[in-house]
C-alpha positions in Angstrom: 106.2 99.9 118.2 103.1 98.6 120.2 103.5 98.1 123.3 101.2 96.3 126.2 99.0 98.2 128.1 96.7 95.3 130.2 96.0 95.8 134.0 93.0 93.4 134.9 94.0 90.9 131.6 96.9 89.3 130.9 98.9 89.8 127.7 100.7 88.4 125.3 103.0 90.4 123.5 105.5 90.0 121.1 123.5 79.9 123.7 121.9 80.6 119.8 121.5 77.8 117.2 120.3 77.4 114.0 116.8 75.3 113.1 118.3 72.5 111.3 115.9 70.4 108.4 115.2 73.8 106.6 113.9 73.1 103.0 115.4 74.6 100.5 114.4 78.6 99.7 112.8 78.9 103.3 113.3 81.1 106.4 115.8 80.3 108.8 115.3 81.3 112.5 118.2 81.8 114.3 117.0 81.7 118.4 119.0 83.6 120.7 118.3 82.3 124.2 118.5 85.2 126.7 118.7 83.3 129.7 118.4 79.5 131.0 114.2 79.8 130.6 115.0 78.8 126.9 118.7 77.1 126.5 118.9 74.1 124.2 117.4 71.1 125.8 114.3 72.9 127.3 110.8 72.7 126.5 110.3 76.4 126.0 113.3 76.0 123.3 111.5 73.1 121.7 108.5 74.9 121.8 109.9 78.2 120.1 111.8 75.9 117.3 108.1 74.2 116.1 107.1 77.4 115.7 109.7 79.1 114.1 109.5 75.9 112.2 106.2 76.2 111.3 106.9 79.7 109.7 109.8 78.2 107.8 107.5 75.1 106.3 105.1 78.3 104.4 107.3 80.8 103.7 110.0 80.4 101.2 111.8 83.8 101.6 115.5 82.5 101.3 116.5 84.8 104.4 117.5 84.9 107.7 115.6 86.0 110.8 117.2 86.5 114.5 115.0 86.7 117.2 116.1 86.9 121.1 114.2 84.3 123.1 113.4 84.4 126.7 111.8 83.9 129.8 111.2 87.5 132.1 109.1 89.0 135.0 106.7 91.2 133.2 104.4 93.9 134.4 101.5 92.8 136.4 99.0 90.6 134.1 101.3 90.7 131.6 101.9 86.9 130.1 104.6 87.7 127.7 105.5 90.7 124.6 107.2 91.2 121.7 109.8 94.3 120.7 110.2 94.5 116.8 113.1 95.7 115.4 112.4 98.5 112.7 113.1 101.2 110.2 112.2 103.8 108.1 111.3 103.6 104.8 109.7 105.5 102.3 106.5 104.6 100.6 108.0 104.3 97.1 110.8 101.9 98.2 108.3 99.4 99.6 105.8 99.6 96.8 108.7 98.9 94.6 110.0 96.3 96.5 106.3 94.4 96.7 106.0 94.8 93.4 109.2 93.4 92.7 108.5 90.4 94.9 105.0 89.0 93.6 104.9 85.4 93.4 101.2 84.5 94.0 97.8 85.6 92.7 97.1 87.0 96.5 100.2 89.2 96.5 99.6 90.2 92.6 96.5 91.5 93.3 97.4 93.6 96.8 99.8 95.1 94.8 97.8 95.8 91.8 95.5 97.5 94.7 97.6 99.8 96.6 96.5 103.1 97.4 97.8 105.7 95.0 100.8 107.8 95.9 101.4 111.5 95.1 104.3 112.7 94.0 105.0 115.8 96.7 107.1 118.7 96.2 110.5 120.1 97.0 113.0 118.2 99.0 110.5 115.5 99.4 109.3 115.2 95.8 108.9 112.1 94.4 109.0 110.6 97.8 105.3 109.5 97.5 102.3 110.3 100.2 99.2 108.3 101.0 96.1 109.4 102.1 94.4 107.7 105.4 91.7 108.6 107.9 93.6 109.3 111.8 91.9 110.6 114.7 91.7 114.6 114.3 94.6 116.5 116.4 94.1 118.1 120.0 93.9 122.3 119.7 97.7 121.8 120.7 98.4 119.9 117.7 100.8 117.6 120.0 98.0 114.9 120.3 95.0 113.1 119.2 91.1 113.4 120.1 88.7 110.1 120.1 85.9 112.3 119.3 86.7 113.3 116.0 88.6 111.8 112.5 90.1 113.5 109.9 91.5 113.2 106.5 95.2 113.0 107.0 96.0 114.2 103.0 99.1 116.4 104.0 102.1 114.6 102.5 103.5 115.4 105.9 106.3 112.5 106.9 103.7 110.5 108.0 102.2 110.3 105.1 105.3 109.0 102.8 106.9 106.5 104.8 106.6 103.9 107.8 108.0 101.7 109.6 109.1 98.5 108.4 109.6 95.5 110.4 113.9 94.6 109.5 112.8 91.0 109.0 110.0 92.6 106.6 112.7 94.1 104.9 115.1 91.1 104.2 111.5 89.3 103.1 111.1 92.4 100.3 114.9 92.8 99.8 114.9 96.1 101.4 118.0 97.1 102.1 118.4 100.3 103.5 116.5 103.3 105.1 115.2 106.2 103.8 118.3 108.4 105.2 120.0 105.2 102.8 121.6 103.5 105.7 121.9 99.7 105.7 119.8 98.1 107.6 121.6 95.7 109.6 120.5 92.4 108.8 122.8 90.7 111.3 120.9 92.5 114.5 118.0 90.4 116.3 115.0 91.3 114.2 113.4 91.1 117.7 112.8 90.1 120.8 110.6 88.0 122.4 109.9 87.5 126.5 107.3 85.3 128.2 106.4 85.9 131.8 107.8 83.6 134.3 104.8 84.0 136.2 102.6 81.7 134.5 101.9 78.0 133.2 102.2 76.8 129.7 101.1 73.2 128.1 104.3 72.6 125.7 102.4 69.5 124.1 99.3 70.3 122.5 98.3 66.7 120.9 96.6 66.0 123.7 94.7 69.2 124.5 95.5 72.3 126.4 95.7 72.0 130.5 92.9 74.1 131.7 94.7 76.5 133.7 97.5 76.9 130.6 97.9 78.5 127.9 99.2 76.5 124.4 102.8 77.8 124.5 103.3 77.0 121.0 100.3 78.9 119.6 101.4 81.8 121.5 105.2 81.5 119.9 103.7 81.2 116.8 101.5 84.6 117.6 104.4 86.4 118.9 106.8 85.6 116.1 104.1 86.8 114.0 104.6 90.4 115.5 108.3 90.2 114.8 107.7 89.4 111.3 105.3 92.3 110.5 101.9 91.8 111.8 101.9 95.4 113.7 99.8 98.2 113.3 100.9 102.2 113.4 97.4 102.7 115.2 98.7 101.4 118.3 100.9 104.4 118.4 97.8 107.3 117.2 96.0 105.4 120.4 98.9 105.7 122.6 98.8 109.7 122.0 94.8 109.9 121.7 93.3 111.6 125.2 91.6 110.5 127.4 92.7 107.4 126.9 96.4 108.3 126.1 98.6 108.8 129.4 100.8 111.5 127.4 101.4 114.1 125.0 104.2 114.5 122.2 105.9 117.3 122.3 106.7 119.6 119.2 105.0 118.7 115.6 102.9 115.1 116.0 103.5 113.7 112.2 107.1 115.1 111.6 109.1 111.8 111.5 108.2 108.4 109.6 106.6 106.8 112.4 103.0 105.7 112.3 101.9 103.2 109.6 103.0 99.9 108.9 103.4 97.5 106.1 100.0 96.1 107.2 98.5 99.3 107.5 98.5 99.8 103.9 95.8 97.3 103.7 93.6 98.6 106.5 90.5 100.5 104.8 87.4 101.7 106.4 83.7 101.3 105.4 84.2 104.7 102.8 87.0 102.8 100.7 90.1 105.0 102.5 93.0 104.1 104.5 91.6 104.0 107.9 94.5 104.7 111.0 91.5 105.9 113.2 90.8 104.4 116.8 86.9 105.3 116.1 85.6 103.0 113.4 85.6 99.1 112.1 88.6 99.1 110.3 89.2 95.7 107.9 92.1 93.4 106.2 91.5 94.4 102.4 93.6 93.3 99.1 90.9 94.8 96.7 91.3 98.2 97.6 89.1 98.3 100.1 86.0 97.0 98.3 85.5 93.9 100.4 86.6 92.1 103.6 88.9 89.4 102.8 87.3 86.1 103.2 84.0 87.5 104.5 85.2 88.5 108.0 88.6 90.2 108.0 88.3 92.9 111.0 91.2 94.0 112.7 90.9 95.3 116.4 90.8 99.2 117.1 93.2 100.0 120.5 93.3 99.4 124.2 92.6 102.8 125.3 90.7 104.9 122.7 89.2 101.8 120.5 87.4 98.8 121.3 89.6 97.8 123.9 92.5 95.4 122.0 95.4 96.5 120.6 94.9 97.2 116.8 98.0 94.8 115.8 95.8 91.9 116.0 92.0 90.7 114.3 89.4 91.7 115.6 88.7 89.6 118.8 86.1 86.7 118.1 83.0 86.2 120.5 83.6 84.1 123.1 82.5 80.1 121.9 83.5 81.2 118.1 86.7 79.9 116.4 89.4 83.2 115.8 89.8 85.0 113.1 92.9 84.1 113.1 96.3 83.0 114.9 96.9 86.7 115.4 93.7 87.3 117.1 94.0 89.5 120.4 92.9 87.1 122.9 93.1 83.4 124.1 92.4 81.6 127.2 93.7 78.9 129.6 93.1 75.6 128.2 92.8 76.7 124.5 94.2 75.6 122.0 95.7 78.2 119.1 95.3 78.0 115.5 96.5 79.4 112.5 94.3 80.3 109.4 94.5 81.2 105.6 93.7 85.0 107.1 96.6 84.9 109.3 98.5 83.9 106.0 97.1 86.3 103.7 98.0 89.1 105.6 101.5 88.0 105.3 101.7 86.9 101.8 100.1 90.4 101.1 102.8 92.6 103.2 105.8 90.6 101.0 106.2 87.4 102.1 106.1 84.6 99.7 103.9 81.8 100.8 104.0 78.2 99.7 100.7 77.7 98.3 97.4 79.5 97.1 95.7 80.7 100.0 92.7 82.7 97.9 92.3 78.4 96.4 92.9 77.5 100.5 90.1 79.7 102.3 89.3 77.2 104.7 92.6 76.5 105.6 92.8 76.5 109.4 95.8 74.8 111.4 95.8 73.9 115.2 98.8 73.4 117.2 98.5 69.8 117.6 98.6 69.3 114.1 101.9 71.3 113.5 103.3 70.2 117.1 102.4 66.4 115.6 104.4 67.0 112.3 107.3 68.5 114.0 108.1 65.4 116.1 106.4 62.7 113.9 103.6 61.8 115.5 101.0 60.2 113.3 99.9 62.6 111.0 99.3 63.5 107.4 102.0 63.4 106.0 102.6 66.6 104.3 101.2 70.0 104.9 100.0 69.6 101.7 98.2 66.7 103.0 96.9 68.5 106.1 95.2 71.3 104.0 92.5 69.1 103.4 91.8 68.4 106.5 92.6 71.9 108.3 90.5 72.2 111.1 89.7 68.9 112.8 92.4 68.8 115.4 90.7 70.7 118.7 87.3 71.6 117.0 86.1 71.3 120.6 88.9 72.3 122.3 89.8 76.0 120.5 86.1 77.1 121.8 87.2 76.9 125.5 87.5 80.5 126.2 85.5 81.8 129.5 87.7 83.7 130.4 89.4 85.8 127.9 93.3 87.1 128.2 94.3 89.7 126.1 97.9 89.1 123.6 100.6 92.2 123.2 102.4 93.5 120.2 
């Protein structure tokens, strides 16, 4: 899984209870506090629970997700991360599963979409291989070059399965590995830790303080890593020189352990696949043929790319609204939002979203809106109701970015 890698930035990275007031056929988040940072009764708890709860009010995947919650002293400049809990799958079972699962005209069409498998032969036939563009291997074949891409077409492991978020899995009722294990759906689907070290605005309603960061926005952004926003290219950049700090022993691409459920919908400029740290890779449901939404660019790597880790958008210009919730950066005295891209993406990797978001384009949701409807303040009084007006809360305030901090997966 990614992992963070900031020096001179900070980043954000990826007693238990139950979120009660669930509607029916929704997530349920069940928050394991780690320590006293986030017990019952603290703001950080309250803080994790609107956004957990926010999840729960789009999707209505009738599952259960268990995240670990806490408070930590991170590496220098790091301001929190998220470990996602994950396993192997093979390509076949999650096309199957996706296609068993469509309940929108977004998700019908990723589906319909979906790169081509081939069949393989031998012990792996029928298995299923796709084809992507990576960054070409070293002479020793135990790591990756930024000066050069390649056609990865070799229905080596890599090429027929990845790795699938668990809570992905109970979303796509997935229910085992591709060794046909069960997949422990009672584990912590993962684990989330916020540095100690820094300050946090719990109520955004009012604004962002300027030297914090929204805490809920980053919850929300966090949680979105354990549900499946990740990207396999964090792991080709981890092993790419010069960036990359190490080498792999043995074969490179001999286990299921590079793509994602996302990466399936990451396509390059020539219509493939595209896994590379080297190009201007995009968010694509139509095979590649165009950039959801207009703009749907996801970011390329810390060391070998353009600098953020590729589980996130592609980072905004500084004074520009984000892409999305899930873009790689934020700032003190920001305040977060989430958009219909940020909600695509999901709804295309299997999970079942409450309304049309290719109808909702527009739709973008600040923190102080979903903050307001958690605890009543004067609102709309829906969410329904706050589609139409996505995007007033904070118009101002979300462009306060001069300095820019970097998020972890």
């Amino acid at each position: 899984m990614p992992r963070s890698f900031a020096r001179a930035m900070l980043a954000l990275g990826t007693a238990s209870g139950l979120l009660t007031a669930a509607p029916a056929s929704a997530v349920v988040f069940n928050l394991n506090s780690l320590n006293a940072g986030t017990a019952q009764g603290t703001q950080a708890r309250r803080g994790f629970e609107i956004a957990a709860g926010y999840w729960a009010s789009v999707f209505t995947d009738n599952i259960t997700i268990n995240l670990n919650i806490g408070f930590s002293t991170l590496g220098d400049g790091i301001l929190g991360s998220t470990g996602s809990t994950t396993a192997a799958v093979y390509n076949t079972a999650y096309y199957s599963a996706l296609a068993g699962d469509r309940t929108s005209v977004l998700d019908t069409q990723a589906v319909a979409n979906l790169r081509p498998l081939t069949s393989g032969s031998g012990a792996t036939a029928g298995t299923g291989a796709v084809t992507f563009l990576a960054n070409d291997l070293n002479a020793a074949g135990n790591g990756y070059v930024d000066t050069a891409t390649r056609l990865d077409n070799d229905g080596s492991a890599n090429n027929r399965g990845l790795q699938l978020n668990t809570s992905l899995a109970k979303a796509t009722g997935i229910t085992s590995n591709y060794l046909g294990t069960a997949i422990n759906y009672g584990a912590a689907d993962g684990s989330i830790q916020f540095s100690d070290a820094f300050s946090f605005d719990f109520d955004p309603t009012d604004g962002i303080e300027a030297n914090s960061f929204d805490f809920i926005g980053v919850a929300i952004h966090e949680i979105g890593h354990a549900l499946g926003f990740r990207s396999g290219v964090d792991t080709i950049d981890a092993y790419t020189s010069p960036g990359g700090t190490t080498t792999r022993t043995g074969a490179l691409e001999t286990a299921i352990n590079i793509g994602t459920a996302l990466d399936l919908f990451r396509y390059g400029s020539d219509g493939q696949l595209d896994w590379s740290t080297q190009s201007t890779p995009y968010f694509s449901i139509d095979g590649g043929a165009n950039q959801l939404f207009g703009d749907s660019r996801f970011a390329t790597g810390v060391r070998n790319g353009d600098g953020r880790q590729a589980s996130h958008w592609k980072d905004s210009a500084s004074g520009n609204p984000q892409l999305g919730n899930l873009d790689p950066t934020s700032g003190r005295g920001q305040l977060q939002e989430v958009t219909a891209l940020d909600l695509a993406a999901f709804d295309a990797i299997g999970w079942n979203v409450n309304f049309n978001v290719l109808a909702n384009s527009n739709y973008r949701l600040s923190t102080a809106q979903i903050y307001a409807n958690a605890v009543g303040v004067p609102e709309p009084s829906s969410w329904a109701m706050m589609l139409l007006g996505a995007g007033m809360t904070g118009a101002a305030l979300r462009r306060r970015r001069s300095t820019k901090i970097a998020f972890a997966a």
